[in-house]
C-alpha positions in Angstrom: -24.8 -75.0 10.0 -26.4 -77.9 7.7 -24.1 -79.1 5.2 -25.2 -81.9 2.9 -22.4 -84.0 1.0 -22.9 -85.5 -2.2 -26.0 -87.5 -0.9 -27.9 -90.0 -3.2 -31.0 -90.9 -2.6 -33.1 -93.8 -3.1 -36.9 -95.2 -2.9 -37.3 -99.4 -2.3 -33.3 -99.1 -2.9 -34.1 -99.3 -6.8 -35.0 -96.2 -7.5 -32.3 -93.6 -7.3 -33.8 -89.8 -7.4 -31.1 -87.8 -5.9 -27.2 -88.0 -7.6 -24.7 -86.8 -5.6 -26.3 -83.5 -4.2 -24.4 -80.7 -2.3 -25.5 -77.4 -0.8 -24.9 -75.5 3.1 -27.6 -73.8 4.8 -25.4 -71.1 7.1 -26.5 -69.8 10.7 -29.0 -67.3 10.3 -29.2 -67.5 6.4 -31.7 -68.1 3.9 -30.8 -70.6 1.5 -32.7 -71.3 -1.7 -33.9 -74.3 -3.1 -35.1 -73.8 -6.8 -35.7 -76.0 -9.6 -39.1 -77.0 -11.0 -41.4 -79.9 -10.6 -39.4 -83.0 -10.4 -36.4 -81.4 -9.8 -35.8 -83.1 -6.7 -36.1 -80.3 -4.0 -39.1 -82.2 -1.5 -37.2 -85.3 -1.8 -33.9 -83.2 -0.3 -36.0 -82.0 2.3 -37.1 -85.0 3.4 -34.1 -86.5 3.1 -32.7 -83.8 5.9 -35.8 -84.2 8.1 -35.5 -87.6 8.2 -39.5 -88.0 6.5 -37.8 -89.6 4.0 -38.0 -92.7 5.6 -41.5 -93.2 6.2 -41.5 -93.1 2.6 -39.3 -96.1 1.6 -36.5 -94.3 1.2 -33.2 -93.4 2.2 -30.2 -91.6 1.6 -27.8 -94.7 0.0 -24.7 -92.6 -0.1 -22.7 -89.5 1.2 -23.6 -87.6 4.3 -26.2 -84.5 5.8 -24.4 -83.0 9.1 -26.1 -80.7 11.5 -23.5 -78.6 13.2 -21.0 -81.2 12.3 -22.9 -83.9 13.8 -24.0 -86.8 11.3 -27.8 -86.8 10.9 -28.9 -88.9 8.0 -29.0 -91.9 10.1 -31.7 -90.8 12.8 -35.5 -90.3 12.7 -37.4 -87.8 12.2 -38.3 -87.4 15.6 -34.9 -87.2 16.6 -33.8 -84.9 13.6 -36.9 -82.5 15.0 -35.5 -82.5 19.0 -32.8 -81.1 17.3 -34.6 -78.1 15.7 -34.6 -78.9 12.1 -38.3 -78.6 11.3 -40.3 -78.9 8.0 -42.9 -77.6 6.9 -45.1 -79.6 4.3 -45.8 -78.6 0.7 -49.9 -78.7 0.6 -50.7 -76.8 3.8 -51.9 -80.2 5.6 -53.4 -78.1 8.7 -55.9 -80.4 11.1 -58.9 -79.7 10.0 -61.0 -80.4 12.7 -59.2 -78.6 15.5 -58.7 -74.5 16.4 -56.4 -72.3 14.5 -54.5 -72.1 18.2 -55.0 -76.1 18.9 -53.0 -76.6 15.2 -50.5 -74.2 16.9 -50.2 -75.6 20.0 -49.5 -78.6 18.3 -46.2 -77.1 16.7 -45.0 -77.1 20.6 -46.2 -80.4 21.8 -42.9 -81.9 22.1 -40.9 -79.0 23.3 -39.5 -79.3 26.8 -39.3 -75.8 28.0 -43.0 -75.0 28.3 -43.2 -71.9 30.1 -41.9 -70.3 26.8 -45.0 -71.7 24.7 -47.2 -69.0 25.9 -44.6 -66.2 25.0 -44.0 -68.0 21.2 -47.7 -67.9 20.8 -47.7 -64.4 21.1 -45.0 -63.8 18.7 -46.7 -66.2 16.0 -49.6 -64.0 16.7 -47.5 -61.0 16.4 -46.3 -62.3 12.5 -50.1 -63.4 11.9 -52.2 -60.9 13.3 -54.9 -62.4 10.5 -54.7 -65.9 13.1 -55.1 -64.5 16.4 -58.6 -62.8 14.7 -59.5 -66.6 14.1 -57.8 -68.4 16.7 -60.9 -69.7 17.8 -62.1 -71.0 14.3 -61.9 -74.6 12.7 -58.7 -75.0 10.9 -60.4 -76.5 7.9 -62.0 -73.7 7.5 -60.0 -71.5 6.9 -58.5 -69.4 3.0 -56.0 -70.9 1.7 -53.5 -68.1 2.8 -54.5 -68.9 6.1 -54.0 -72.1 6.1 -50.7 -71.2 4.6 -49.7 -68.7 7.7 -50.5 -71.3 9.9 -48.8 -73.8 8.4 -45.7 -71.2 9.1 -46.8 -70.5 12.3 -46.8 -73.7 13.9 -43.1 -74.1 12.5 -42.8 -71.6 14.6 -43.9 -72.7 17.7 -41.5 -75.4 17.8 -38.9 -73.2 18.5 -36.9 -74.4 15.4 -33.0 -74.0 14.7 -33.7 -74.2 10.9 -36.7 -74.5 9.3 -37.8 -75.5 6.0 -40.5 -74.7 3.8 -41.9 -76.2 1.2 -43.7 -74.4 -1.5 -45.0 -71.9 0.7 -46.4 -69.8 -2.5 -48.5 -72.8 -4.1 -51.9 -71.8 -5.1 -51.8 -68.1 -3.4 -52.8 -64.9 -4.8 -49.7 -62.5 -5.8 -50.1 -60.3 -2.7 -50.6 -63.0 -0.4 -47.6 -64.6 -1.8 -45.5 -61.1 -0.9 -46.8 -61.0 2.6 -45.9 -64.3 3.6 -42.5 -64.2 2.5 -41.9 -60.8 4.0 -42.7 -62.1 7.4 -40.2 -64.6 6.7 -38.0 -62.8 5.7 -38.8 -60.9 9.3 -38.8 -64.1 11.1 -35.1 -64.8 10.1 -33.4 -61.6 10.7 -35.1 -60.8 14.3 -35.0 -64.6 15.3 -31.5 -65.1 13.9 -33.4 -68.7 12.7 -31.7 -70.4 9.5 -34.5 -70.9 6.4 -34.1 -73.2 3.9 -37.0 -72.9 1.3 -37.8 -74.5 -1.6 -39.8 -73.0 -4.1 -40.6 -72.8 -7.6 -41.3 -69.3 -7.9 -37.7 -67.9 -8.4 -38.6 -64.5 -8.5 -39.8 -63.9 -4.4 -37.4 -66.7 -3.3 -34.3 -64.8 -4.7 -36.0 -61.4 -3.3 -35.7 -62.7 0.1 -32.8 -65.2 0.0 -29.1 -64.7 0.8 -27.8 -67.9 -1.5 -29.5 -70.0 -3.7 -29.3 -73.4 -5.5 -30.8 -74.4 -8.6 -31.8 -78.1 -9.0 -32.7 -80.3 -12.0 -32.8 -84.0 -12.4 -31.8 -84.7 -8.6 -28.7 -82.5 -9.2 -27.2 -79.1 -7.9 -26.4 -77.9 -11.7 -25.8 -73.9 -10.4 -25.3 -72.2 -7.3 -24.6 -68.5 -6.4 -25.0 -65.5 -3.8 -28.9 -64.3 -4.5 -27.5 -61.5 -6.8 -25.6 -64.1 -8.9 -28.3 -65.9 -9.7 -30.7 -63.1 -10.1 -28.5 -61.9 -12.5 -27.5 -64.9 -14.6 -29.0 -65.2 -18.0 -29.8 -68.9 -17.7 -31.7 -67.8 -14.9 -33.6 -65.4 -16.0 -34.3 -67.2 -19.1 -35.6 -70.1 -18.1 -36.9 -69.9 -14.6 -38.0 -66.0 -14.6 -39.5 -66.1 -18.5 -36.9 -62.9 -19.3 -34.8 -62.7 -22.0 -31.1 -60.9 -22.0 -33.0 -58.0 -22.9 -35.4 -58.1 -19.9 -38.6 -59.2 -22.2 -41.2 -62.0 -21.5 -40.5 -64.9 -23.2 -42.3 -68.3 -23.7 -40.6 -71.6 -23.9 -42.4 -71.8 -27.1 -40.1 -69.3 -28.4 -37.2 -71.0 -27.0 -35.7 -73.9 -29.6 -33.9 -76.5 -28.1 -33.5 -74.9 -25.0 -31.9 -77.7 -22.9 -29.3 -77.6 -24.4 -28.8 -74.3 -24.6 -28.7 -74.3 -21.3 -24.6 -73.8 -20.3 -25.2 -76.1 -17.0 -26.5 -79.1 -19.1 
């Protein structure tokens, strides 16, 4: 289990992003990380992969354990051994190399290589659309495709829990549905923990199990999947419903901070 306690977190040591944020990821669950641009939710990522660092920053107080062993002290390359692996928000793919070379690359520092072979296969199996162009030049490739590979060499590192960043940014609707459904796939027949950030509320909280919604660097709500689908706040200002289930614009909305019962 990943638990994070009350972390803050800083860039140069001056700038403080992150105020005293709590959440739990539970084996074989899919957490939640919602909020919108700013909110905060890379920065926790990072700050559990340990890519925080090569950033200039650092978590300044309170703790992030991995099955009750202390993590925020180590590197990233020690945090990955572990099998906590991020994905990027942006779909940075290697451009020059093989849809299977940007693979292979998700299990270059795995120790138990006669498995590789047998991952490859299920990534394939998930992303039937990259094993048609495993041979082609990553750079190359739709955005969606870049996006399932992105996924897919997660994958291959054979992770414990892996997290996602944005994986709906810039797709097409159905797209967007069919990548989330194999991870929602992923996690129930690989018993593999998934904590995802996104901004598009709706598909996270249609795959999720709990959910958390960030703003300002702060945890302001939390729930079960249903909770939060069903909270007014919610649905209000992060789905565009009102309490009667119309669209609304913000433009419609006065004040609506501080309307907001979190705030």
């Amino acid at each position: 289990m990943l638990k994070l306690n009350s972390i803050e977190v800083a860039y140069l040591n001056v700038i403080r992003v992150l105020h005293g944020v709590s959440l739990k990821v539970e084996d074989g669950t899919i957490a939640a990380l919602l909020g919108a641009n700013g909110a905060g939710k890379s920065t926790t990522l990072k700050a559990i992969s340990g890519l925080l660092k090569t950033e200039e920053g650092s978590v300044t107080d309170g703790s992030i354990e991995w099955d009750g062993l202390r993590i925020d002290k180590k590197n990233a390359e020690q945090i990955g051994a572990m099998g906590i692996i991020q994905a990027l928000e942006g779909r940075h793919v290697f451009g020059h190399l093989s849809t299977e070379e940007n693979l292979n690359v998700g299990a270059f520092n795995r120790t138990d290589r006669r498995n590789v072979k047998r991952d490859l296969d299920m990534v394939y199996g998930y992303f039937p659309r990259l094993k048609d162009l495993r041979h082609n030049t990553a750079g190359y490739l739709s955005g969606g495709e870049q996006q399932m590979l992105v996924i897919g060499r997660a994958m291959m590192a054979s992770p414990k829990l892996m997290m996602l960043d944005e994986p709906s940014l810039g797709l097409a609707p159905l797209m967007v549905e069919e990548i989330f459904n194999i991870i929602q796939r992923f996690n129930s027949e690989q018993k593999t923990s998934v904590l995802l950030v996104e901004q598009n509320v709706r598909i996270a909280l249609s795959i999720a199990h709990y959910g958390y919604v960030m703003e300002n660097g702060r945890v302001v709500l939390d729930g079960t999947a249903d909770f939060l689908r069903n909270n007014e706040d919610v649905k209000e200002f992060y789905m565009g419903l009102s309490a009667l289930g119309t669209k609304k614009s913000y433009r419609e909305v006065k004040h609506y901070k501080r309307r907001k019962r979190w705030l």
